[in-house]
C-alpha positions as CSV (number, residue, x, y, z in Angstrom):
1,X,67.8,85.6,285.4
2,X,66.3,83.1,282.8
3,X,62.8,84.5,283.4
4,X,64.3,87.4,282.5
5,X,66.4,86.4,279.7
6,X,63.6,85.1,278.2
7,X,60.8,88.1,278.6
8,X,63.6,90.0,276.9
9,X,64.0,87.7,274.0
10,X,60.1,87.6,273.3
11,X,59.8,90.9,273.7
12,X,62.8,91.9,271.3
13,X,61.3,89.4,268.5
14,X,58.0,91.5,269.0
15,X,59.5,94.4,268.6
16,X,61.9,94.1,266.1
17,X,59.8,91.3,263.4
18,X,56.3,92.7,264.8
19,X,55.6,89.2,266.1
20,X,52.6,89.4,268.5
21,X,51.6,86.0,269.6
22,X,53.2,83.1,271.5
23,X,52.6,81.2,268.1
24,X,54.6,83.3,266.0
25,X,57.3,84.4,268.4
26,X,57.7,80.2,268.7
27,X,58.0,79.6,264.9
28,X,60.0,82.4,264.4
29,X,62.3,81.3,267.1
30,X,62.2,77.6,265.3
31,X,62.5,78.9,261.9
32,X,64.4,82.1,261.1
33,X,66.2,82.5,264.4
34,X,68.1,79.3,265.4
35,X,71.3,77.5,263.8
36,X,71.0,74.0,265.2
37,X,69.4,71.8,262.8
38,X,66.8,69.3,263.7
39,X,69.3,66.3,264.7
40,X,71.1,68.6,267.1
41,X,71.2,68.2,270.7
42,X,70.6,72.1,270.9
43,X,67.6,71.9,268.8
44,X,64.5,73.3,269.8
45,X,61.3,72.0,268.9
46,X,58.1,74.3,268.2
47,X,56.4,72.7,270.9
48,X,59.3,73.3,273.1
49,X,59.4,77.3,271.8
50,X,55.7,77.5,273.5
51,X,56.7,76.0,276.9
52,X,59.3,78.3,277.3
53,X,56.3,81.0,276.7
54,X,54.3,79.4,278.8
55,X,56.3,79.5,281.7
56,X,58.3,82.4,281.6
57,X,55.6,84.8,279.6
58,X,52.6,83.4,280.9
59,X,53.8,82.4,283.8
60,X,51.8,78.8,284.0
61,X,52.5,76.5,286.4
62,X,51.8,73.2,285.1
63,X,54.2,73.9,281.9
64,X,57.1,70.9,281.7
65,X,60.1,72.0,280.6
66,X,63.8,71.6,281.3
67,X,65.7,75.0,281.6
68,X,67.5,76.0,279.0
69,X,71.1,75.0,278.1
70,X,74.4,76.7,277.8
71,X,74.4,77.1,274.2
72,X,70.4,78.4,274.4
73,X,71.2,80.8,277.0
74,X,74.2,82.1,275.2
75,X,72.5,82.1,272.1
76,X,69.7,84.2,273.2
77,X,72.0,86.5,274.9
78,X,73.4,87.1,271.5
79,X,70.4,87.9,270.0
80,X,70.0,90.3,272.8
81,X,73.1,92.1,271.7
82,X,75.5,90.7,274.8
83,X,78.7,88.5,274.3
84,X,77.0,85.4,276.4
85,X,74.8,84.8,278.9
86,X,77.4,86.0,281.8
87,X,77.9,88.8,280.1
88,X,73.7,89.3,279.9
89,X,73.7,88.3,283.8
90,X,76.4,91.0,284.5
91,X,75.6,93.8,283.1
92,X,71.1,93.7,283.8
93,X,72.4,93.3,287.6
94,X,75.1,96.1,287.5
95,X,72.7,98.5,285.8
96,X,69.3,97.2,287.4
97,X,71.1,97.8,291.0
98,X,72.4,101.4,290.1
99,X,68.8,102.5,289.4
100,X,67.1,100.6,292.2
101,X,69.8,102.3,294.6
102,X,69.5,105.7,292.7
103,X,65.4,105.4,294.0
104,X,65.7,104.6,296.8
105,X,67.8,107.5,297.6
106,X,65.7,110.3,296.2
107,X,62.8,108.7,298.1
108,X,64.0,108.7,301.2
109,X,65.9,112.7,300.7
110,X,62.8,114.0,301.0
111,X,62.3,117.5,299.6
112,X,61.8,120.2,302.0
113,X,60.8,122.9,299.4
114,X,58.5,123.1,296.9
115,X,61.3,124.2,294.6
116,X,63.7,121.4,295.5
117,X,60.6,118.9,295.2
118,X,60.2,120.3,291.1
119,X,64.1,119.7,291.7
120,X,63.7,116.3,292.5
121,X,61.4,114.9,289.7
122,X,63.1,117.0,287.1
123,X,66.9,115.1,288.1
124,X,64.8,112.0,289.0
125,X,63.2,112.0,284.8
126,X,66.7,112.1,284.0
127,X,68.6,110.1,285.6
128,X,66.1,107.1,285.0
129,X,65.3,107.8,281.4
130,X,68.5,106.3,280.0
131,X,67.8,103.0,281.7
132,X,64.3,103.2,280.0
133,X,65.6,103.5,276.8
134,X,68.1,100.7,276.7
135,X,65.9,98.5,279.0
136,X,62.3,99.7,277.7
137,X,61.1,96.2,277.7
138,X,62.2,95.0,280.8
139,X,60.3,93.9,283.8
140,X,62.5,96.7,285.4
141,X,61.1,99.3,283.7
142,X,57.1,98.5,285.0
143,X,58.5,99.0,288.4
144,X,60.9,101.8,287.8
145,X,57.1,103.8,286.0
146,X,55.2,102.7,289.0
147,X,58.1,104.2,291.8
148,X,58.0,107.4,288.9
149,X,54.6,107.8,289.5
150,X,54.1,107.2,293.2
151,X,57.0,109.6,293.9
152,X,55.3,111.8,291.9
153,X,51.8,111.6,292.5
154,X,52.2,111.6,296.2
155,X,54.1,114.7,296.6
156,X,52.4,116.9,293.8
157,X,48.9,116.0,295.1
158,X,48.7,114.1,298.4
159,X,51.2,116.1,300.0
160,X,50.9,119.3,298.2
161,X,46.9,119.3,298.6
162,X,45.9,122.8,300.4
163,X,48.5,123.4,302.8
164,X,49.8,126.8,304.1
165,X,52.6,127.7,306.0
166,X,52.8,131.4,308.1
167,X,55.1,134.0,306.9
168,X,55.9,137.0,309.1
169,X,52.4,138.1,309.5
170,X,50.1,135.9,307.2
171,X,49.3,132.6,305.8
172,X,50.4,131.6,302.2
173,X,49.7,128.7,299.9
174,X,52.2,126.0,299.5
175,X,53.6,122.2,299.6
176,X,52.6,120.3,302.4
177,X,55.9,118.6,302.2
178,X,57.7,122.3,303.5
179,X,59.1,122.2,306.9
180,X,56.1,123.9,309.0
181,X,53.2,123.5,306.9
182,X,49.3,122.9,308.2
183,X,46.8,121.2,306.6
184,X,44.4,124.1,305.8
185,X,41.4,121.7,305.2
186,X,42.0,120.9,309.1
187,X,41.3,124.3,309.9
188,X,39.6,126.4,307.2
189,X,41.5,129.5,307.5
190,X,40.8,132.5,304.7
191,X,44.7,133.2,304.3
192,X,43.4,136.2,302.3
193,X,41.4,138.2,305.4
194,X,43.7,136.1,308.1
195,X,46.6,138.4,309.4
196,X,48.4,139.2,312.2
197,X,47.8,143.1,314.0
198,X,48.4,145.3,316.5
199,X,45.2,147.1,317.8
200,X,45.1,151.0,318.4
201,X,42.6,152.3,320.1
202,X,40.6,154.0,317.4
203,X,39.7,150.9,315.5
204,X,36.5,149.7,314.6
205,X,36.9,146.5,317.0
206,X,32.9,145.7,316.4
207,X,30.3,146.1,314.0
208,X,26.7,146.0,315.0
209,X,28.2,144.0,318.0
210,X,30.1,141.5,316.1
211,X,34.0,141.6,317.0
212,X,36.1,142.3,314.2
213,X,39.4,140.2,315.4
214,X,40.2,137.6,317.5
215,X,42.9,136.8,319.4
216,X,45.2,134.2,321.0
217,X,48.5,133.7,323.0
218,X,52.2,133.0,321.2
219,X,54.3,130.7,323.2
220,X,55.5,133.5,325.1
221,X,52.5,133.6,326.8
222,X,51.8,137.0,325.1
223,X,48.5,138.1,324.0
224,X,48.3,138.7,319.9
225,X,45.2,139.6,317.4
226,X,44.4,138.6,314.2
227,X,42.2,140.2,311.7
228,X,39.8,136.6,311.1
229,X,39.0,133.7,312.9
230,X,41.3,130.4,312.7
231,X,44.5,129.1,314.9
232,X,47.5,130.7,316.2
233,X,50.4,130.2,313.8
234,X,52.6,129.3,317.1
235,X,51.1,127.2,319.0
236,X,48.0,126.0,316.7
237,X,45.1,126.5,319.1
238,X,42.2,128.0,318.1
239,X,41.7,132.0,318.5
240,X,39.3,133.6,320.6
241,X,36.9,136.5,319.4
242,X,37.7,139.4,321.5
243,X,36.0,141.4,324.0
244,X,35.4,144.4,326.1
245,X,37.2,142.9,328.7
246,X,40.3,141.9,326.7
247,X,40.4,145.2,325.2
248,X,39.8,146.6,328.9
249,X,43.0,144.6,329.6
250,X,45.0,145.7,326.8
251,X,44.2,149.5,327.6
252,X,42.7,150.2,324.0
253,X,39.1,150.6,325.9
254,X,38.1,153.0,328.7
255,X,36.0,152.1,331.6
């Protein structure tokens, strides 16, 4: 929690005196900020300001520097708008666990719907956003973006990229994330010629010797036609053009 005390308390003196740099976040720190005066024992130094920069902002690993004390701590804490540094501790844990817990459930409920998946990242914007805006400069909120995004990016194009699922007698467009959905790039279906018939006997079932539909067994073992080329909606496997002898079979066909 010092790292963390600390990236807040740079990033606060940014945003609040517009103070860009490690050397001006350390001199304002030095100057304007503390009460200790320079005989103190909780006086810091400039050169003490940087260090603390250097290892908790830049993240060096050769910086030597003792950890800060109870009075620093507190006092930052302050700054930050808590009682104390417990009170800092408590509530960044209490509130930082709530939302890590709250993502962790809406990525493992997984949508089954394209409408409850809309559903899900409309609740999931709100629910986080508060966090954001009282937290917006901490390390939380890199990580809290980054789960927004991958959440989002991997169900609204990964897993919503070209997929159709079969309603009553035809194929229609829609998430890949919906219970019983194919991968149409796997297959190449035309959902808009692809649909399920049944043949009478005084249909064209050739043109200039081409057939005009193709067929394929349900899991019922039963024999069922289809107006283009692709897979049975059942069972997946790939449909047959037909012939005079299936259409024999069928009795649409005389001898």
């Amino acid at each position: 929690m010092i790292k963390q005390l600390f990236i807040d308390f740079f990033n606060t003196i940014e945003e609040r005196e517009f103070k860009t740099n490690k050397n001006a976040k350390a001199l304002f720190w030095v100057n304007e900020l503390q009460k200790a005066d320079y005989n103190d024992e909780n006086y810091i130094g400039e050169r003490k300001a940087k260090r603390y920069y250097e290892k908790y902002i830049e993240e060096k690993k050769d910086v030597s520097v003792k950890a800060p004390n109870s009075y620093q701590r507190n006092f930052i804490a302050e700054y930050l708008g808590f009682e104390d540094f417990e009170d800092f501790k408590k509530k960044s844990f209490t509130e930082n666990s709530e939302t890590k817990d709250y993502i962790k459930t809406i990525i493992k409920e997984k949508p089954t719907t394209e409408e409850e998946l809309k559903t899900n990242i409309k609740k999931t914007s709100e629910k986080i956003l508060p966090f954001i805006l009282k937290f917006k400069k901490h390390f939380l909120v890199s990580s809290v973006f980054f789960l927004i995004l991958l959440f989002t990016y991997k169900y609204t194009l990964f897993e919503n990229n070209n997929c159709i699922i079969w309603k009553e007698n035809h194929y229609e467009t829609t998430a890949c994330i919906t219970k019983g959905a194919i991968k149409n790039e796997l297959y190449n279906i035309d959902i808009k010629r692809f649909k399920k018939v049944v043949l009478i006997r005084d249909m064209a079932f050739f043109t200039e010797g081409k057939p005009n539909y193709w067929y394929g067994r349900n899991k019922d073992k039963k024999r069922e036609f289809f107006t283009a080329r692709g897979v049975h909606p059942e069972t997946l496997k790939e449909l047959a053009p037909i012939t005079r002898d299936i259409l024999h079979s069928e009795g649409l066909l005389d001898e």
